[in-house]
N, C-alpha and C positions, 0 to 999 in steps of 0.2 A: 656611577662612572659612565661617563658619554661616549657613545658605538661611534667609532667614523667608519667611514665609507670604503676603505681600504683596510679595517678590521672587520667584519660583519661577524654576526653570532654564531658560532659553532652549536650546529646542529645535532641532538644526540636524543635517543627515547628512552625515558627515564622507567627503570624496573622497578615497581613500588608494591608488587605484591609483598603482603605482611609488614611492611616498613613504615613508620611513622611519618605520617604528614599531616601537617597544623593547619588549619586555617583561621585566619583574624577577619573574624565580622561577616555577620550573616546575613547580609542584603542580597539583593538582585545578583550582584557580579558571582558570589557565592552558590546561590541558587542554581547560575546557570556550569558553574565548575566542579562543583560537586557530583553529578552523575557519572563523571568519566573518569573520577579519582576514584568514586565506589564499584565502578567495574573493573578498574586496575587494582582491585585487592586491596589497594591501600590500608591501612589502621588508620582511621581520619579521626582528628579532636579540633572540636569546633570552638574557637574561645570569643563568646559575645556576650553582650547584655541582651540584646534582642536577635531575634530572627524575624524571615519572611513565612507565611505558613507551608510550604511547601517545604523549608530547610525543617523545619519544627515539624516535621513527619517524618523524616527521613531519620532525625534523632527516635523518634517515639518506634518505629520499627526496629530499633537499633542498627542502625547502615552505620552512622557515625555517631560518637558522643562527645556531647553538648556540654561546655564548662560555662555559665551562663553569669559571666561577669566582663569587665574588661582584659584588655592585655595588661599582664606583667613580665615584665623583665626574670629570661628562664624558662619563661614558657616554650620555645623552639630547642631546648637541651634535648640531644637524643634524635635530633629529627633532621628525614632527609630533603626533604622538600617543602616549604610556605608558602602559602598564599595570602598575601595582605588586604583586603579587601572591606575595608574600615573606611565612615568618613575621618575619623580622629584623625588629622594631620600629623599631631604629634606621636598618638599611638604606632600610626605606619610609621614612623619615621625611625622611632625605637624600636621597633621590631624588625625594620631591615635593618639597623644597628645591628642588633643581636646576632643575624644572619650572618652579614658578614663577618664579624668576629667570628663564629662557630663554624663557617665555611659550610653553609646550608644554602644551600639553590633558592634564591627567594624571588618570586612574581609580584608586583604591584600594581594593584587598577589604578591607584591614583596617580603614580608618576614611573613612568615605564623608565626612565633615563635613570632612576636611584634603584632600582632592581639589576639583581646580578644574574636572572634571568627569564627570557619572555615566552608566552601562552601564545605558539603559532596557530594561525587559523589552521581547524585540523575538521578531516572529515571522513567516514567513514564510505569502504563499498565493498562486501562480502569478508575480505581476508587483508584486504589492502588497508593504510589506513593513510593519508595523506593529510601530510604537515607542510604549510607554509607561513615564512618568514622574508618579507620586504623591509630592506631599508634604505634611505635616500640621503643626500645630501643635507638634510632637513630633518632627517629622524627616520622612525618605523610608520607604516601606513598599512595600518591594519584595513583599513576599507580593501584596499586593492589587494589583501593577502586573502581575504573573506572572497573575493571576486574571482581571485585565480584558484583557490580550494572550490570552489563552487562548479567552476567551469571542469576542473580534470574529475571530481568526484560526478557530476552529471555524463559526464564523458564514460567513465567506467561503465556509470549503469547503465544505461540506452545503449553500450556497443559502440559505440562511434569512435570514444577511445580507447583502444584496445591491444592487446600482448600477449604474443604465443606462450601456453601454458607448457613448457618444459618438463612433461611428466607422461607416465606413460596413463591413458584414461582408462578409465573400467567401463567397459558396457554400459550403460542406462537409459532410461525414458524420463523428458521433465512431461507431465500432463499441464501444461498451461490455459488457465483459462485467459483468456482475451481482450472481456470486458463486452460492454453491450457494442462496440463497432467504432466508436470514437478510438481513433489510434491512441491518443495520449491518454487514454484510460484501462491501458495494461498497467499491471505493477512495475514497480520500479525492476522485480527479481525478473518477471517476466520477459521482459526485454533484456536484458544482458544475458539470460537463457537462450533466446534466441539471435542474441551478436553471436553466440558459441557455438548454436549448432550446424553439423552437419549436414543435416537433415531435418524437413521439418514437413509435416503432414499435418496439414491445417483444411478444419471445418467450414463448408462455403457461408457460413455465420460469424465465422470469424473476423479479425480485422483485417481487412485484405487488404489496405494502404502498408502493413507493416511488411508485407512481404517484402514490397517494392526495395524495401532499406536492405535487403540481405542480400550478400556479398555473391557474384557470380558462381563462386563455388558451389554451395548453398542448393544440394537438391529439393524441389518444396516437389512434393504430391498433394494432387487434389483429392479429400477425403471424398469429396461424392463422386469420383469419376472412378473409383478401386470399382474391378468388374466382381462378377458374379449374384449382379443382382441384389436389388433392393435388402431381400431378406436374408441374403448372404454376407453381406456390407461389413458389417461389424466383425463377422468373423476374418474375412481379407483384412480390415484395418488392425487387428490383432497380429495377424500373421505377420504384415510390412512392420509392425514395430518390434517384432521379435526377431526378426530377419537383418534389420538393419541394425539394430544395435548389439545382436552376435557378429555383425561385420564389424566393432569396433568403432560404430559412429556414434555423435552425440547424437540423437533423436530429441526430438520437439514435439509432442502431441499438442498443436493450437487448437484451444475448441473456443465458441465464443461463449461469454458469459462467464461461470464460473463451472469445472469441470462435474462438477459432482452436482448439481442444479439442471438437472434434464437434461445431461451430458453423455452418460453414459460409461463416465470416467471410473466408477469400482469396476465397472465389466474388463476396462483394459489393463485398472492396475491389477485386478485378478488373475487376468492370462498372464502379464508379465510375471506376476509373484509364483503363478505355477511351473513358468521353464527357471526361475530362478534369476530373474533380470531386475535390477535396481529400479525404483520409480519414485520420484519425485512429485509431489501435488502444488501448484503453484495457482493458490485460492485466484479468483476473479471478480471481479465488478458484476454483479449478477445486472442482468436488465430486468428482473423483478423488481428491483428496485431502485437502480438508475435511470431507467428509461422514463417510467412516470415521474420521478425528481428533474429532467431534463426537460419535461412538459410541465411543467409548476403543477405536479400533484404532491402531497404529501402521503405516504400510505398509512400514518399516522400521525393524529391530529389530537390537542388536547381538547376535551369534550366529544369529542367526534369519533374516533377511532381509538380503541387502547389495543387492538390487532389486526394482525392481517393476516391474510392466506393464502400462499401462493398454489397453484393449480395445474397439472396439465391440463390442455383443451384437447389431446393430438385424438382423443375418443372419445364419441357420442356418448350422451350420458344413458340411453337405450341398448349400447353396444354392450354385451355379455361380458367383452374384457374389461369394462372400466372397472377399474378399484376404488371412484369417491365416491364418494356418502354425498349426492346431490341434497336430499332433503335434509343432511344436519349442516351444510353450507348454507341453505336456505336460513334460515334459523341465527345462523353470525350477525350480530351487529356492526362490525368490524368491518373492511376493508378485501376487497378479493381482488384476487390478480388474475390471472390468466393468460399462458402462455401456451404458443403451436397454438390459438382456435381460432382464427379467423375464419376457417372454413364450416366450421362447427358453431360460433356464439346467438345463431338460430336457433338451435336446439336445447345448447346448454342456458339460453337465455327463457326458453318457455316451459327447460323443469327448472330453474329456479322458481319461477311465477307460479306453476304447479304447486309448488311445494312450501308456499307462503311467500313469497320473496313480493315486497311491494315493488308494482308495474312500474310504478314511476323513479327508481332508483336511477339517479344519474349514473352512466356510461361513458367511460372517455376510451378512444382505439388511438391507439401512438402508433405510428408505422415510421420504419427506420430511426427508432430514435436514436440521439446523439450525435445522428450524421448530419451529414447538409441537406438531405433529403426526408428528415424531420418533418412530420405532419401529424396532426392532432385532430383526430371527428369526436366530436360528443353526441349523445344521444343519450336516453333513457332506457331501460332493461327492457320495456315494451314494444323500441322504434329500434333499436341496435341491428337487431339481424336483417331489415332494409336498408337500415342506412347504410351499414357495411356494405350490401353489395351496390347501392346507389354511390357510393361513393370509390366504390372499388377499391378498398383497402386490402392489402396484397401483406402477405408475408415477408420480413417476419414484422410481427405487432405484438404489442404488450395493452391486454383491455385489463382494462382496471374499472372496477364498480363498487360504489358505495357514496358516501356522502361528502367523503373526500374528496370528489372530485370537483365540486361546487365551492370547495375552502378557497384557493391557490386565485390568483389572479390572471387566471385566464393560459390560453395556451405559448407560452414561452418559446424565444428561438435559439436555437444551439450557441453554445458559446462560439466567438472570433474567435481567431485563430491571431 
């Protein structure tokens, strides 16, 4: 039956937990409609002579089962919703026969105009779920429904589009990590956390382009400027997140990278869990291993690396407080990272060598990576801690050493924008 332009489709979200839904034909179209039929509970029965392998899993899991023959006439009895997605012309054809007769909601890939109803471009963001339906003069255009779900579902997530949440909030802390500095490499969660908050106490490692985006209201604290002293720090930035989110704000711990990756992020979800404050961990990009992926390293390589190991540098390998095992590092075949040691890869560069580590192991130092102030020094385990200060490589940097660093084609420049 043909939509005009002064009937358009009546929009409605169909409740299919436990309810019977068919689908005809297990190609591609199938493939990609099946996921969000088995997370609405549906009871799905798949009736085909073949599938794609990805539907042929989803049967062998049991998500839906597989009647592995063609359509027959009767198959839709009992059912609330079809999906025809057959090349068989005639098959589709009969089976949205059957529908209509039965008065069963039926979708068709192959001819949207013989279907009694259509698969609006739909997207998801948190709790929200966004459905759209275009139709023209000329029919439905799904390209431009795919474009305007794209644009309001990106919208949500980054904060840009946004709506007062009509409820009353509970206290809490999100710990977001960051990402190694490139702004568009926080998570998607991570930034519509920070469209929300009230407040946001963000590490100077952080991405500090995203601040700029947050809304005048929006008090931000600089984590390294909280007084009382270097070795008091942590405990003041405890304090401010306990303090502010018993005022009733949404709080934002930004740290960069990922919180729990030389963060320091269980010490705060600890003091929160101890007065009894919600906290949320919102994983990150670690620069362990985006930073050297941004410089064409790979931190693992077939033949070359089957591990790697990420490090603090922030203490001499001489100093009483370190906790690595320098000489069983020495000793890796694998791949090492190193992070906070620019001011240290002198020392931890001549007990590796102490400790067997061949002199000539390629070194590569990333300073800023990801940003536009991206730069890349190589050197050997031997010549590093010169070249470092020859060349002045400054915090923060990510050294990476091994043999990895010789694979990649050379030092890479950040992505356009």
């Amino acid at each position: 039956m043909a939509e005009h332009a002064d009937h358009p489709a009546y929009p409605v979200g169909l409740r299919l937990n436990g309810r019977r839904v068919v689908v005809v034909g297990g190609g591609q179209v199938a493939q990609r409609r099946l996921p969000a039929l088995i997370a609405s509970g549906a009871d799905i029965t798949l009736v085909s002579p073949s599938a794609t392998p990805s539907v042929e899993a989803m049967a062998d899991t049991g998500e839906i089962r597989w009647e592995r023959r063609r359509y027959e006439d009767g198959d839709l009895a009992d059912t609330w919703y079809a999906l025809v997605a057959c090349s068989d012309r005639a098959a589709a054809d009969a089976a949205s026969a059957e529908a209509e007769r039965t008065r069963t909601w039926c979708v068709r890939s192959d001819d949207a105009e013989a279907a009694t109803a259509w698969t609006p471009a739909t997207g998801r963001s948190e709790n929200v779920t966004v459905a759209v339906l275009t139709t023209t003069s000329q029919g439905r255009d799904p390209r431009y429904s795919a474009a305007v779900r794209d644009a309001i579902v990106e919208g949500l997530r980054d904060g840009t589009l946004a709506a007062p949440h009509h409820r009353t909030r509970a206290p809490g802390v999100a710990l977001v990590g960051g990402g190694p500095g490139d702004p568009d490499l926080i998570t998607v969660r991570g930034r519509r956390l920070l469209a929300e908050a009230d407040v946001v106490i963000a590490d100077r490692l952080g991405p500090r382009d995203l601040l700029d985006e947050l809304p005048p209201h929006v008090e931000v604290i600089d984590a390294a400027k909280i007084p009382y002293g270097r070795f008091m720090a942590q405990e003041a930035i405890n304090r401010a997140l306990i303090e502010h989110a018993r005022a009733g704000k949404a709080v934002v711990r930004l740290k960069g990278g990922d919180p729990f990756v030389f963060g320091r992020g269980m010490e705060e979800a600890q003091a929160l869990a101890a007065e009894g404050i919600p906290c949320t961990v919102v994983p990150g990009i670690s620069s362990s291993i985006s930073v050297p992926s941004a410089a064409g390293i790979p931190v693992t390589h077939r033949g070359v690396a089957h591990e790697f190991t990420v490090v603090s540098g922030h203490v001499a390998p001489e100093d009483p407080r370190s906790l690595v095992d320098w000489a069983a590092l020495a000793q890796l075949r694998g791949t090492l990272v190193l992070l906070m040691a620019v001011d240290k890869i002198g020392a931890i560069a001549a007990a590796l060598i102490a400790h067997g580590k061949d002199p000539r192991t390629p070194v590569a130092l990333v300073q800023e990576g990801t940003t536009a102030a991206q730069r890349r020094v190589d050197a050997t385990l031997a010549t590093v801690g010169e070249r470092a200060v020859a060349e002045e490589v400054c915090p923060p940097a990510v050294i990476v050493i091994g043999e990895v660093v010789a694979v990649g084609p050379g030092p890479l420049v950040p992505a356009a924008e």
